[in-house]
C-alpha positions in Angstrom: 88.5 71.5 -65.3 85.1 70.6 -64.8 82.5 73.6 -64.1 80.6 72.6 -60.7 78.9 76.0 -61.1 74.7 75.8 -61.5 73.3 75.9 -64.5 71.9 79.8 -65.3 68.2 80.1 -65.2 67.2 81.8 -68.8 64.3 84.2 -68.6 62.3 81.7 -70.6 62.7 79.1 -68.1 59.8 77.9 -66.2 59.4 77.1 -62.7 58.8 74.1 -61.8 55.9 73.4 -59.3 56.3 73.7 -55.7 56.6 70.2 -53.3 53.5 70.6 -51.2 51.7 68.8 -48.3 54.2 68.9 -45.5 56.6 71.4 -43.1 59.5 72.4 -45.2 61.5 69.7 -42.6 59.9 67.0 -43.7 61.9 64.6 -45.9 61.9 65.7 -49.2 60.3 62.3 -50.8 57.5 62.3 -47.9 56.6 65.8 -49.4 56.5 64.5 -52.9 54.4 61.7 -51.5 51.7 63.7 -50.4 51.5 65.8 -53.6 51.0 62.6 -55.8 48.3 61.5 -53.1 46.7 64.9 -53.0 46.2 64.8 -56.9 45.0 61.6 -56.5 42.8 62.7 -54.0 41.9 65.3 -56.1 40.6 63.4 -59.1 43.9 64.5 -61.1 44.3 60.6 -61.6 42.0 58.5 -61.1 41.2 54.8 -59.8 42.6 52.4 -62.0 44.9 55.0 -63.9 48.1 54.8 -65.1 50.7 57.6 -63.4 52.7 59.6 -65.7 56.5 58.0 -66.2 58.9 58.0 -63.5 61.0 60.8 -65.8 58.0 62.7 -66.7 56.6 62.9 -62.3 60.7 63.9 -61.4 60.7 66.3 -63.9 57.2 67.8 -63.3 57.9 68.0 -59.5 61.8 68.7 -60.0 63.1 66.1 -58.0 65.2 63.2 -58.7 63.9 59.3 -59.5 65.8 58.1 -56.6 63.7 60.8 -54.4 60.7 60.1 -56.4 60.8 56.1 -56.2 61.2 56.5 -52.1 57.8 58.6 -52.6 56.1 55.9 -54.8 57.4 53.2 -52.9 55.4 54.6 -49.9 52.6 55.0 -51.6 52.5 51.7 -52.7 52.8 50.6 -48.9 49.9 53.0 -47.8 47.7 50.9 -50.5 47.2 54.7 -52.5 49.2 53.0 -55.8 50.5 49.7 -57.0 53.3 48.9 -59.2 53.3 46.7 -62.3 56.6 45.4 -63.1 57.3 46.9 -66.8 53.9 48.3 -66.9 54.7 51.3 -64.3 52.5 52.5 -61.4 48.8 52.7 -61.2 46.6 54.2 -59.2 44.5 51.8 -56.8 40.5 51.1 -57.2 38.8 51.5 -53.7 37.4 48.5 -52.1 35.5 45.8 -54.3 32.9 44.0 -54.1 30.0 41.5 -54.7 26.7 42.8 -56.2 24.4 42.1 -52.8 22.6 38.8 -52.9 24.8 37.7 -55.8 26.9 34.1 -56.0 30.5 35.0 -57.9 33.4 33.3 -58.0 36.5 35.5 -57.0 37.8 35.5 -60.8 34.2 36.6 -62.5 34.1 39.3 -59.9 37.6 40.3 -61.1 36.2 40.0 -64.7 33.0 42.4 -63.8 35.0 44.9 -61.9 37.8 45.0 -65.1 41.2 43.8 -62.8 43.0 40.4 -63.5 42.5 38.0 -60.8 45.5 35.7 -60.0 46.2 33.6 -56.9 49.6 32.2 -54.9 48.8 28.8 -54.0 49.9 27.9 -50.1 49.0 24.6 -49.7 47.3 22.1 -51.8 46.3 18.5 -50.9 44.2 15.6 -50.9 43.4 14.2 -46.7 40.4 13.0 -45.2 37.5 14.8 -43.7 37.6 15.6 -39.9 34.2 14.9 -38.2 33.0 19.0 -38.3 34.0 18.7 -42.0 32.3 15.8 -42.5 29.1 17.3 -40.8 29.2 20.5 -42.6 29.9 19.0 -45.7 27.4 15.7 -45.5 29.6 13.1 -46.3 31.3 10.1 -44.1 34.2 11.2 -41.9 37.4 10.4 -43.6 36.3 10.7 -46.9 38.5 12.5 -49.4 38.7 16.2 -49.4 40.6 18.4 -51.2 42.4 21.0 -48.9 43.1 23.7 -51.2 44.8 27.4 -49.3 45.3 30.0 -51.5 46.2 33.7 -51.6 44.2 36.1 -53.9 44.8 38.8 -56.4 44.0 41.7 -58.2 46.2 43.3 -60.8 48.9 41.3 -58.6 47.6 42.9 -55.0 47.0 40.7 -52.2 43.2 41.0 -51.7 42.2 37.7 -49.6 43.3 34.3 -47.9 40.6 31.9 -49.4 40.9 28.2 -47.4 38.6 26.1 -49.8 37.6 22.2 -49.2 36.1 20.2 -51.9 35.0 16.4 -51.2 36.7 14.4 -53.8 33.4 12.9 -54.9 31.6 15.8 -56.3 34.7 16.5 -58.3 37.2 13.7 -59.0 39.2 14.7 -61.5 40.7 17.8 -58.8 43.0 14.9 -57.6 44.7 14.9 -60.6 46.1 18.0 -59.9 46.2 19.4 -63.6 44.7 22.3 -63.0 46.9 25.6 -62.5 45.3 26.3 -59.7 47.7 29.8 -59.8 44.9 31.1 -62.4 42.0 28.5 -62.8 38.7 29.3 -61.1 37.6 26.9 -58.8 34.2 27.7 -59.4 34.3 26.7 -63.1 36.4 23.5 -62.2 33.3 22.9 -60.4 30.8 23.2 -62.9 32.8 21.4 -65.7 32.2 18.5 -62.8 28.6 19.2 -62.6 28.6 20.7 -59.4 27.7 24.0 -60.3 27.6 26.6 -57.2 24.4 28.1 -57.2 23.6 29.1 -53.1 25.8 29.9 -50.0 25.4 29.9 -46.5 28.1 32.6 -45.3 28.6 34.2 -41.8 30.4 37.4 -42.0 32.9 38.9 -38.9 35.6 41.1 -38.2 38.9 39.6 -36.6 42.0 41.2 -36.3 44.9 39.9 -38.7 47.2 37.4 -37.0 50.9 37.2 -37.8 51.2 35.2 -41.0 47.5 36.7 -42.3 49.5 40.0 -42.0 52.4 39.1 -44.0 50.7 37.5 -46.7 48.3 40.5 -47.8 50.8 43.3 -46.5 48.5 44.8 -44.1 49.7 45.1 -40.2 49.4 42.5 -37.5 45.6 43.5 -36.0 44.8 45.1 -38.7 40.8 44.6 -39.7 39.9 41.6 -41.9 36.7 40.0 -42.8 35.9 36.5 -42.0 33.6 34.9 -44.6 32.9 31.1 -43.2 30.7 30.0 -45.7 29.3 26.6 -47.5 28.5 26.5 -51.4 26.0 24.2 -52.3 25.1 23.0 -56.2 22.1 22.8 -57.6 20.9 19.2 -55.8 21.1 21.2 -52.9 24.6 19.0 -52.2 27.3 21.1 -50.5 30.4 21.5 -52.9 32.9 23.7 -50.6 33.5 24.5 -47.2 35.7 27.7 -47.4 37.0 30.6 -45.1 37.9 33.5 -46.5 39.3 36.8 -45.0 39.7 39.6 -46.9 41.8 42.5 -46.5 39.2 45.0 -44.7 40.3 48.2 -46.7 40.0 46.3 -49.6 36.3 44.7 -49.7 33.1 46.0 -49.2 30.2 43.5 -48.6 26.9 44.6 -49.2 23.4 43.0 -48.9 19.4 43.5 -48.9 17.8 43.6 -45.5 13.6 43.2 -45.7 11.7 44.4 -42.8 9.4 41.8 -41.0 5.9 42.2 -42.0 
């Protein structure tokens, strides 16, 4: 017969910590959750870092994994941590961003700052340029453009909806579509055409995330985003991109130098 009896505490035992950070009727795994995000908070790990194993966390906070992976799961969803499939779970870095009066290209700054950048291409096509295009861009109305919607990433989190277009003549081979736009910096296709980017024009304003902009970087609908509209121009002074951009608000910091009139 099986013995369903506990298991007898020895007197070298040790205790394991207690579950802190909420009422004792708070779900258990909430409980757990704000102990890993009150180390975290704490500087016990720190941005960037790698969590201890899911068997090493149930056993130092004597729970099980099922309890613990409800705790990192909502963590994950509160933006604190972010999971790496076979890697484990890391803690997040706080917002990112350009150095201030600095041109970069999403995938240097990723480089700088030590994450991977990635994207999920959305849409991807060649069409002609509407009449504010056109304008914006300097060339004939109708002319080729490459329309080019893409989500970015860092370390594999959803940082940024990035809504370039290219006119085909500054860089023709983009038509050919054999670049893995997944990974490739459009920036560097760019200057392999000889259009490097070298100056933008960008206005910067909050808007409130609309339905789909909320799905795609896992934020909730109205939460804050920041709307770069901006045009890239090479070193002719020839515009090379008309993009939008909106980045996820808790996610990006933009900073810049301000000179007082004289």
């Amino acid at each position: 017969m099986a013995n369903n009896r506990p298991p007898t505490r020895t007197a070298n035992s040790v205790a394991a910590p207690a579950i802190s950070g909420g009422e004792p009727s708070d779900p258990l795994h909430q409980r757990v959750r704000d102990t890993i995000a009150e180390g975290i908070a704490a500087g016990k790990y720190h941005a960037g870092a790698k969590l201890p194993s899911e068997r090493k966390l149930s056993e130092e906070l004597n729970v099980s994994r099922l309890t613990l992976r409800r705790a990192l799961k909502s963590l994950v969803d509160d933006g604190i941590i972010r999971a790496h499939a076979g890697r484990g779970w890391f803690v997040s870095a706080g917002p990112i961003g350009e150095p201030a009066n600095v041109l970069m290209s999403f995938s240097d700054l990723a480089k700088e700052r030590g994450f991977h950048a990635g994207s999920r291409v959305l849409h991807q096509t060649v069409r002609p340029a509407s009449l504010d295009e056109a304008e914006a861009l300097a060339i004939a109305p109708g002319s080729d453009l490459l329309d080019l919607r893409r989500t970015r990433l860092l370390d594999d989190m959803a940082i940024a909806i990035d809504h370039s277009r290219v006119p085909v003549t500054v860089a023709p081979s983009v038509v050919d579509f054999d670049f893995d736009l997944d990974n490739a910096s459009l920036y560097a296709i760019l200057r392999e055409a000889g259009a490097e980017p070298v100056h933008c024009t960008a206005t910067v304003e909050a808007v409130p995330a609309d339905a789909e902009q909320a799905d795609l970087l896992y934020v909730e609908v109205g939460a804050p985003l920041l709307h770069f509209s901006q045009i890239t121009v090479d070193r002719t002074g020839r515009p090379v991109d008309l993009n939008d951009v909106h980045y996820r608000g808790d996610r990006y910091r933009f900073r810049t130098h301000l000179l007082a009139r004289t």
